[in-house]
C-alpha positions in Angstrom: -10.2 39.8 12.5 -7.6 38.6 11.0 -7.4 35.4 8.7 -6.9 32.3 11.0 -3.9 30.3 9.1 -3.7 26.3 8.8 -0.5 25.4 9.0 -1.2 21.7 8.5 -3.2 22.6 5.5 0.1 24.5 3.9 2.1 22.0 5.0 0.1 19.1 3.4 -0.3 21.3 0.3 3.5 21.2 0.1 3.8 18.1 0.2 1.3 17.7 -2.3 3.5 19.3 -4.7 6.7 17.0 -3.9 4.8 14.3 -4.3 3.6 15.6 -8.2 7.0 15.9 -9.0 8.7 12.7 -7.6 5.5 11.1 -9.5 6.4 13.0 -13.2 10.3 13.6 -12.5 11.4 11.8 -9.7 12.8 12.8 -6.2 16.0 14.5 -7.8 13.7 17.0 -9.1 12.7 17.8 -5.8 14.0 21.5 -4.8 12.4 24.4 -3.0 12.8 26.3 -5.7 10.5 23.5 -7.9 8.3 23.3 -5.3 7.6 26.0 -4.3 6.4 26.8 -8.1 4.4 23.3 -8.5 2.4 24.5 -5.2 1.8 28.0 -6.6 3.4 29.7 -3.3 6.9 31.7 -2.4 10.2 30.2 -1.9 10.1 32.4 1.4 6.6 30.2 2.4 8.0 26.6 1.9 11.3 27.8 4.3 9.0 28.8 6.6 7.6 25.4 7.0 10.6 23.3 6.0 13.9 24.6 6.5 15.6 22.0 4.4 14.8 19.3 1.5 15.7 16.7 3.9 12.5 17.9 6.2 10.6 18.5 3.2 11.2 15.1 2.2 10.4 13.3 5.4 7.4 15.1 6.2 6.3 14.1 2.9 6.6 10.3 3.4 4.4 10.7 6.5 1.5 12.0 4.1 1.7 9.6 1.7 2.0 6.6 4.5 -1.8 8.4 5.5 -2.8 8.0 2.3 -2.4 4.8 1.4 -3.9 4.0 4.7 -6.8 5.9 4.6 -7.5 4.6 0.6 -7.1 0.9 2.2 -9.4 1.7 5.1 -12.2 2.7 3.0 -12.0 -0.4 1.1 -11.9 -2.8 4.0 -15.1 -4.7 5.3 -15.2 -8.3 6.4 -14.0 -11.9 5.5 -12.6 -12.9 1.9 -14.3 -9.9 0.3 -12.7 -7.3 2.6 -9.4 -8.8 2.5 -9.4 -8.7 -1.1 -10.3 -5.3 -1.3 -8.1 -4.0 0.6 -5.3 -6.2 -1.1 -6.6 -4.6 -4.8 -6.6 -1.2 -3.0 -2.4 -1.8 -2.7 -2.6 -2.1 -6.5 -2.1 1.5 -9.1 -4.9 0.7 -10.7 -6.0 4.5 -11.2 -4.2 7.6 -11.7 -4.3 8.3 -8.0 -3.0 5.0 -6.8 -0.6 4.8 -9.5 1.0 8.1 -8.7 0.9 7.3 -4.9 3.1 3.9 -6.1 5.6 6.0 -8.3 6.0 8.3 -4.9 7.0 5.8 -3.0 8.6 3.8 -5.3 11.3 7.1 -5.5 11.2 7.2 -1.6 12.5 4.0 -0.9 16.2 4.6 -2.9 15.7 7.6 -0.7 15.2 6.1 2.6 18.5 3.2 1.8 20.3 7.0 2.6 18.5 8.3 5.0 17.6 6.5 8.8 14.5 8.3 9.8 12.1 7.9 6.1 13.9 4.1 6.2 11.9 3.3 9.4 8.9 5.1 8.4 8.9 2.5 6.1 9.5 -0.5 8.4 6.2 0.7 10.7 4.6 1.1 8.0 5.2 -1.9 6.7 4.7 -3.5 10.2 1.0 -1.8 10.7 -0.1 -3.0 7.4 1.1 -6.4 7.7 -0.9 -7.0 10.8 -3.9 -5.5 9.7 -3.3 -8.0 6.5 -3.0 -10.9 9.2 -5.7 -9.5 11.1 -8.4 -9.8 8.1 -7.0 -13.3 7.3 -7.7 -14.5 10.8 -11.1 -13.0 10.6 -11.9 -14.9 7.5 -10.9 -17.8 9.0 -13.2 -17.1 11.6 -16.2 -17.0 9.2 -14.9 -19.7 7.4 -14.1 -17.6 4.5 -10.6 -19.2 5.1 -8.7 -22.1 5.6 -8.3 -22.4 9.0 -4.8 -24.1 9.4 -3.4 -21.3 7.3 -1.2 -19.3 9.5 -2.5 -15.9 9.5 1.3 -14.0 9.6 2.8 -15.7 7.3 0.0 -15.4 4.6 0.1 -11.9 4.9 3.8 -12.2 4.3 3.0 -13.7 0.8 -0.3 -11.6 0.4 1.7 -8.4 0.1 4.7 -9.2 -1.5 2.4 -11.2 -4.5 0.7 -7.4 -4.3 4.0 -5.7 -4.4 5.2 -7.4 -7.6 2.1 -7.0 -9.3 2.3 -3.4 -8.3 5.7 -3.6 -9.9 4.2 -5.0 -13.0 1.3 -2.9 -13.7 3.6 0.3 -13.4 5.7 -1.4 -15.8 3.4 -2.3 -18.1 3.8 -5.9 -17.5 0.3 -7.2 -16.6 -2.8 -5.0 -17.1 -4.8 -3.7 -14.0 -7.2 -6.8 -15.0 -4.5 -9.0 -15.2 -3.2 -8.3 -11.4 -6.7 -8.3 -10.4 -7.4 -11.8 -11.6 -4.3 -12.9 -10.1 -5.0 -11.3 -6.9 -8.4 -13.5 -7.2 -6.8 -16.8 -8.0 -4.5 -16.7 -5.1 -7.2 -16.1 -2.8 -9.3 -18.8 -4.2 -6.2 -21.4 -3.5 -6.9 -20.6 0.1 -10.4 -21.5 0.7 -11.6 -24.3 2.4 -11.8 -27.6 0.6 -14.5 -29.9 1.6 -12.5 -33.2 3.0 -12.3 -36.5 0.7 -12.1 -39.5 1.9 -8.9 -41.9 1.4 -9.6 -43.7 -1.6 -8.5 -46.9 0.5 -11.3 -46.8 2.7 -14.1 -46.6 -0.1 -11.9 -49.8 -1.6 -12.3 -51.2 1.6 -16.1 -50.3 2.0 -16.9 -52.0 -1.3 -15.1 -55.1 -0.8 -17.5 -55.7 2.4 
């Protein structure tokens, strides 16, 4: 019988290779032609699937958007420690992540040009914000989390304090420690604090 093909699989393997190059030499080194050699297959093959760069291009944000949210999702669990971890799983702080952050660092000039890989971005930016805000609301829940914090808008400053660390680490600015610690002290700013009481009243309770 003859060989049952995966066309996902070749596809995803295609991508694989746009993503190597956008990672090493950035998106304008993306061709068929490059391609095509990076995935070790023919010009004729990568037509086949994509018939143009832009295709190529789009189909290749999807992959990475899975990615990202499969890495997070592994990470996940429950309370402060699963928001965290998900939060340091944002962060390049290996050669995978890192390379998954240089992708789509390159993809988002891309997407200011081009309407369909711009909202990819957007919903995938939505999804992960609400999943952020979800896991804040569910450490509040446990008390984990300060309950008068309002769950959207941390998650608001929770990924863009991840995003600029991202930034940083690529650049060299702060170490993968570094944005790890920091990562840590913003999420110990948010715990409860045990009440204390008006320092008027325990005036008031001595002078009785």
């Amino acid at each position: 019988m003859p060989k049952r093909v995966d066309h996902e699989e070749r596809r995803r393997l295609i991508a694989g290779a746009v993503r190597r190059i956008a990672a090493d030499r950035g998106l304008e080194a993306v061709s068929i032609g490059e391609v095509a050699a990076e995935a070790g297959v023919s010009k004729g093959l990568v037509q086949h699937y994509f018939p143009s760069r832009d295709a190529m291009l789009r189909y290749t944000t999807r992959t990475l958007r899975d990615q990202v949210e499969a890495r997070v999702g592994t990470e996940t669990g429950g309370g402060r420690n699963g928001l965290r971890a998900a939060l340091v799983a944002l962060l390049p702080l290996d050669a995978e992540s890192r390379t998954e952050a240089l992708v789509a660092n390159a993809f988002v000039v891309r997407a200011l040009k081009d309407p369909e890989i711009a909202e990819r971005f957007r919903a995938g930016h939505a999804q992960l914000r609400g999943a952020v805000a979800a896991m804040v609301a569910a450490a509040q829940r446990s008390g984990d989390l300060c309950a008068k914090l309002d769950p959207d808008r941390e998650a608001d400053l929770l990924l863009a304090l991840v995003a600029g660390l991202a930034d940083a680490v690529l650049l060299g600015h702060r170490t993968p420690t570094e944005a790890t610690s920091l990562v840590d002290h913003h999420l110990s700013r948010l715990v409860p604090r045990p009440e204390v009481e008006p320092r008027t009243s325990r005036i008031s309770k001595r002078g009785s």
